[in-house]
FIBA-702270 format. One record per residue: residue number from 1; x, y, z of N, C-alpha, C in turn. Coordinates in steps of 0.2 Angstrom, whole numbers. Layout:
! FIBA-702270
+-----+-------+-------+-------+-------+-------+-------+-------+-------+-------+
: seq :   n.x :   n.y :   n.z :  ca.x :  ca.y :  ca.z :   c.x :   c.y :   c.z :
+-----+-------+-------+-------+-------+-------+-------+-------+-------+-------+
: NUM :     X :     Y :     Z :     X :     Y :     Z :     X :     Y :     Z :
...
+-----+-------+-------+-------+-------+-------+-------+-------+-------+-------+
! end
This chain:
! FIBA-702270
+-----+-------+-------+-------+-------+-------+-------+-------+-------+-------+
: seq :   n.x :   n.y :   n.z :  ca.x :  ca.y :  ca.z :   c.x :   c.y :   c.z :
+-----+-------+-------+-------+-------+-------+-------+-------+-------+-------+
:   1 :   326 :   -56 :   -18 :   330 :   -52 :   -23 :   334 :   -57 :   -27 :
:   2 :   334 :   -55 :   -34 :   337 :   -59 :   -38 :   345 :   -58 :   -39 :
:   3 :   348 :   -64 :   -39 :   355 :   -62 :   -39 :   356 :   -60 :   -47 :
:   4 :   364 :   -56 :   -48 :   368 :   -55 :   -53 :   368 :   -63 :   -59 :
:   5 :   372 :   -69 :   -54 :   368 :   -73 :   -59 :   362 :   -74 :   -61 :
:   6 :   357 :   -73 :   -59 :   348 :   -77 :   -62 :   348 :   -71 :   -66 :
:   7 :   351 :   -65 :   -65 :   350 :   -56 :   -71 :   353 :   -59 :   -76 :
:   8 :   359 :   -62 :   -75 :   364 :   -63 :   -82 :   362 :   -69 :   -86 :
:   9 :   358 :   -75 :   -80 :   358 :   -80 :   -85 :   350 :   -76 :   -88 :
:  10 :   345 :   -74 :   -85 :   340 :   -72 :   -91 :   343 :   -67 :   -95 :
:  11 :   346 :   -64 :   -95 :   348 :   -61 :  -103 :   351 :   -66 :  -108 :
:  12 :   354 :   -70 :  -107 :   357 :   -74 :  -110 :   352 :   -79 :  -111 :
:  13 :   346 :   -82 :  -106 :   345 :   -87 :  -109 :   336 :   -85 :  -113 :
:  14 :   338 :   -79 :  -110 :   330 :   -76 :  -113 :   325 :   -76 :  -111 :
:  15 :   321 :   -78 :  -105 :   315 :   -80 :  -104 :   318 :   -79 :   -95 :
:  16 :   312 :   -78 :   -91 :   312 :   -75 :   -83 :   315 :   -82 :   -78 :
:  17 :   318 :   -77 :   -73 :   320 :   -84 :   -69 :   313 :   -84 :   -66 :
:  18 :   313 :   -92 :   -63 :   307 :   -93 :   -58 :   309 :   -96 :   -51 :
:  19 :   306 :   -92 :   -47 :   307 :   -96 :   -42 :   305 :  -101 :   -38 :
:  20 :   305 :  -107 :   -38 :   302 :  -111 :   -38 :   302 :  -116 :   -31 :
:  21 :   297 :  -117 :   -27 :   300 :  -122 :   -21 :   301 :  -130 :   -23 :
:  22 :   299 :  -133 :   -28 :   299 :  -138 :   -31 :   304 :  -140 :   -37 :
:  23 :   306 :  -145 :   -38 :   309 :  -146 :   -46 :   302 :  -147 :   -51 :
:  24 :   298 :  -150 :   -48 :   292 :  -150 :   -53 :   285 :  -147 :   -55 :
:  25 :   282 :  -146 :   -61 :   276 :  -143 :   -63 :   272 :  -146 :   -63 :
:  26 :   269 :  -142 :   -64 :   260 :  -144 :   -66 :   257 :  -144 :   -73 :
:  27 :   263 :  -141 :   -78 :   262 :  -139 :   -85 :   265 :  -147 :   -88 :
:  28 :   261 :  -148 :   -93 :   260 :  -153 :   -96 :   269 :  -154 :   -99 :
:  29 :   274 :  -158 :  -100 :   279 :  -159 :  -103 :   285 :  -152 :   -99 :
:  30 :   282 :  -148 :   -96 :   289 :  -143 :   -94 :   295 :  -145 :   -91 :
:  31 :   296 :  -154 :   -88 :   301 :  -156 :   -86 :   302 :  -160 :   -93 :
:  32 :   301 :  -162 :   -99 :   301 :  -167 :  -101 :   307 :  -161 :  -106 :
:  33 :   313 :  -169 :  -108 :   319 :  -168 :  -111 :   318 :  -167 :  -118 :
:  34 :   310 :  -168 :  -119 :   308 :  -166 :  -127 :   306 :  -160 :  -129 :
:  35 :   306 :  -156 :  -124 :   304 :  -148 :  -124 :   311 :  -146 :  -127 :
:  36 :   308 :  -141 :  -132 :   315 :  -139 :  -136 :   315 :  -133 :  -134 :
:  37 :   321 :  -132 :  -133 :   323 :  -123 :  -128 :   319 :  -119 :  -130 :
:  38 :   318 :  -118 :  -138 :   314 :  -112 :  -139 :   308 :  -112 :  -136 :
:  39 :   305 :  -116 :  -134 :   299 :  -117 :  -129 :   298 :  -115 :  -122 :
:  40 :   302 :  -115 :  -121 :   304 :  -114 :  -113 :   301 :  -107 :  -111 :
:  41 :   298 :  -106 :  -106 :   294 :  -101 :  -104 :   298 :   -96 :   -97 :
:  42 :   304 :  -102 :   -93 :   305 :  -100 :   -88 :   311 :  -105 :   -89 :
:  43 :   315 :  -101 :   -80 :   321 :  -106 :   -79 :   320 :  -106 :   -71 :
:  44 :   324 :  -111 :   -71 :   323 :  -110 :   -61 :   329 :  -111 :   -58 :
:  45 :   331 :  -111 :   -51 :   339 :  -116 :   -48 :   339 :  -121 :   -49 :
:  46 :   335 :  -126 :   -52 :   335 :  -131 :   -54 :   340 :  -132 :   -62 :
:  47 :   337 :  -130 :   -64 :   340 :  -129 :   -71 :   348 :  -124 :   -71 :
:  48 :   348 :  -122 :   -67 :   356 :  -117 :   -66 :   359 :  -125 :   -63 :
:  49 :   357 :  -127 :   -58 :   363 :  -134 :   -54 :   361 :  -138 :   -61 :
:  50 :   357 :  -139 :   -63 :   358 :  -145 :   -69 :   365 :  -142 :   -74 :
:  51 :   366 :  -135 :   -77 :   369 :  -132 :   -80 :   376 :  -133 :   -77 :
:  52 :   376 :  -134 :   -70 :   381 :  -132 :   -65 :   384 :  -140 :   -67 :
:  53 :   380 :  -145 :   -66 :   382 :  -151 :   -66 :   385 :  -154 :   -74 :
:  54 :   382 :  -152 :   -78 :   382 :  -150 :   -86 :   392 :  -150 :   -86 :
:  55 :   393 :  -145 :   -83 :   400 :  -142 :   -84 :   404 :  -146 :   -79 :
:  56 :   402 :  -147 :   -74 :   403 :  -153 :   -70 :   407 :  -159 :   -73 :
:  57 :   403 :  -162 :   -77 :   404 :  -168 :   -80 :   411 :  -168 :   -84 :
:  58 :   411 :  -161 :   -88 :   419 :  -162 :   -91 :   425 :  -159 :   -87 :
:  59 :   425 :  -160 :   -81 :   432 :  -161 :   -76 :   433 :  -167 :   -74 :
:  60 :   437 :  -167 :   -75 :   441 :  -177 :   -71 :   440 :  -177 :   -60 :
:  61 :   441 :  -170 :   -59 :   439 :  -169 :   -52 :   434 :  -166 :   -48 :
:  62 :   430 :  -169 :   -49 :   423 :  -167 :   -47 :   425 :  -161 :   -40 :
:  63 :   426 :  -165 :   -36 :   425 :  -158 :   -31 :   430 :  -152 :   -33 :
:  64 :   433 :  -152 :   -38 :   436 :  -143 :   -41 :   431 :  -139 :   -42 :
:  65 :   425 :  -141 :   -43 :   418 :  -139 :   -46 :   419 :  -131 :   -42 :
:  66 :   420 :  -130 :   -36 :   417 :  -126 :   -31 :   425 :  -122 :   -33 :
:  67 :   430 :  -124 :   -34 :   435 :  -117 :   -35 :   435 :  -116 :   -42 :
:  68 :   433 :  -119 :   -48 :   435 :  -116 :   -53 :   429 :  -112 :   -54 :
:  69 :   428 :  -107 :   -62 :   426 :  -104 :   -64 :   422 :  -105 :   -67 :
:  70 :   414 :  -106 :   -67 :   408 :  -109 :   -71 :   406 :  -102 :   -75 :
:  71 :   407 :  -106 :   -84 :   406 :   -99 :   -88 :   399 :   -99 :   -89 :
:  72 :   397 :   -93 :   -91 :   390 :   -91 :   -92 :   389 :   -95 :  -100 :
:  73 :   384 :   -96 :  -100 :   384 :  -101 :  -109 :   384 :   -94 :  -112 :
:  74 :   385 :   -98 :  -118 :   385 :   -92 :  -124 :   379 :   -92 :  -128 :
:  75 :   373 :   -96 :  -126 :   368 :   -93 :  -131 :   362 :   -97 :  -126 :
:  76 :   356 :   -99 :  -128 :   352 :  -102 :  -124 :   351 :  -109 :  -125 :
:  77 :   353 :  -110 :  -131 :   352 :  -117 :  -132 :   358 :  -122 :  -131 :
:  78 :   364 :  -117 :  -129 :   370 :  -121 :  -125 :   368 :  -122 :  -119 :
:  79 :   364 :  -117 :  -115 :   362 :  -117 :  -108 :   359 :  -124 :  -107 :
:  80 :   352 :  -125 :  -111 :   348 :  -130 :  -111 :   349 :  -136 :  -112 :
:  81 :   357 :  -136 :  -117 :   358 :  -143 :  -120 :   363 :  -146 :  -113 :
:  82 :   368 :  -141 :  -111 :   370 :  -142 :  -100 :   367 :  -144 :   -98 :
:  83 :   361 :  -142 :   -98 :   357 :  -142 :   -92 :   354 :  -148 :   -92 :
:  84 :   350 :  -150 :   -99 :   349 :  -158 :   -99 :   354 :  -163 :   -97 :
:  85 :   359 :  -160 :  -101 :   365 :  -167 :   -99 :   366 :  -168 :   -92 :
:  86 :   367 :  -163 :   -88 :   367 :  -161 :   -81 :   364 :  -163 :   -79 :
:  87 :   356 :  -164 :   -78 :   350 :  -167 :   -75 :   352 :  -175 :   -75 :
:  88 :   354 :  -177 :   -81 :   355 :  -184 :   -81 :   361 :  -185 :   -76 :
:  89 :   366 :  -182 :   -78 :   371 :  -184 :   -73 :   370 :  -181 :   -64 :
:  90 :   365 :  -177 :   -64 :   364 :  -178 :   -58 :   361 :  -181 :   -53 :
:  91 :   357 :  -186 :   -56 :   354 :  -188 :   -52 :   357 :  -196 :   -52 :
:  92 :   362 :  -197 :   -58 :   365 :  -203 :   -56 :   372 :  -203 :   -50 :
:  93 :   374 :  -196 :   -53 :   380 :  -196 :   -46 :   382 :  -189 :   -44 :
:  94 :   377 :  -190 :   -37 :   376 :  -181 :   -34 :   384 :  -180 :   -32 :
:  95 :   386 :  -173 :   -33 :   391 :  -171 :   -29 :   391 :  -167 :   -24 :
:  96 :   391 :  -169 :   -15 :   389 :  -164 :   -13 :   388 :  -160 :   -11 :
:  97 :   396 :  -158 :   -13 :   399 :  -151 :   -12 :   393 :  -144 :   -16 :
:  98 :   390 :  -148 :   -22 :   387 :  -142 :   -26 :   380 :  -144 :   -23 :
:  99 :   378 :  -149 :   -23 :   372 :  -151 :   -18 :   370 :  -144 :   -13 :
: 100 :   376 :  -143 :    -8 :   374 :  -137 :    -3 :   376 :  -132 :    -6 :
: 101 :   378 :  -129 :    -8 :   381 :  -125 :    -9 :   375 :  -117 :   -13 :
: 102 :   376 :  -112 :   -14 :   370 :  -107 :   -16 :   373 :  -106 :   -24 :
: 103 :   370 :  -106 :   -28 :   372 :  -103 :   -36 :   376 :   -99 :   -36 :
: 104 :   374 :   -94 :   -33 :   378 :   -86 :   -34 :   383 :   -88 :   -27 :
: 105 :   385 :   -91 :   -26 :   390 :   -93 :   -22 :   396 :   -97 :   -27 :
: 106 :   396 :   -98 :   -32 :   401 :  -102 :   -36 :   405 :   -95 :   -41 :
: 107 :   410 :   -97 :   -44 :   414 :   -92 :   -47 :   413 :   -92 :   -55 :
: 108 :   408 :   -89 :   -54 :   404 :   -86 :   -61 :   409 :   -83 :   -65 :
: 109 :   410 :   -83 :   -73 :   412 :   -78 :   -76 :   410 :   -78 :   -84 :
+-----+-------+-------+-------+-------+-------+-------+-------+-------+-------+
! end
C-alpha cells in the first residue's frame, strides 16, 4: 500500500511511484544525471531520500533532518533538480539518521 506521501509526491511530480528493490535499472541512461525530468517515466524511494538529502544539504545541522518539516516541491522539475543534488551529496556524506529511517515517517508538509 502506497503511502500519502508517494499519492502527493506523484501528483506533484507527475509520473507513478515505483517500487523498486534496487536503486538500479536495466533501462538504458534511467539513472543517468542527463535525463531531463520531462523524460522520467517513474520515481522510486530512492529518488524521495535523494530529494530528502537535496533539502538536507541546506541545514547547517544535519541530524534536525528528522524533526523538521520536509516540504513537498512545488513542481517537478524542483523535485528532480533535489533530487539529483541530493544523490550527489549522498553518497559523499550519508546521514544515518535518514539512512534508517521510512519516507512517510519524516514531517511532510
Amino acid at each position: 500500500m502506497k503511502s500519502i506521501v508517494f499519492e502527493t509526491l506523484e501528483k506533484i511530480v507527475g509520473v507513478p511511484f515505483q517500487d523498486l528493490e534496487t536503486e538500479t535499472s536495466t533501462v538504458c541512461l534511467a539513472n543517468s544525471e542527463e535525463l531531463r525530468a520531462e523524460f522520467q517515466l517513474q520515481f522510486t524511494v530512492y529518488d524521495v531520500m535523494n530529494y530528502v538529502y537535496g533539502i538536507a544539504k541546506t541545514i547547517p545541522d544535519k541530524n534536525r533532518i528528522l524533526s523538521l518539516k520536509i516540504p513537498y516541491p512545488i513542481d517537478a522539475d524542483f523535485f528532480w533538480k533535489l533530487a539529483s543534488k541530493g544523490k550527489k551529496y549522498r553518497f559523499e556524506n550519508a546521514i544515518p539518521a535518514l539512512e534508517f529511517i521510512e519516507i512517510s515517517e519524516l514531517n511532510w508538509q
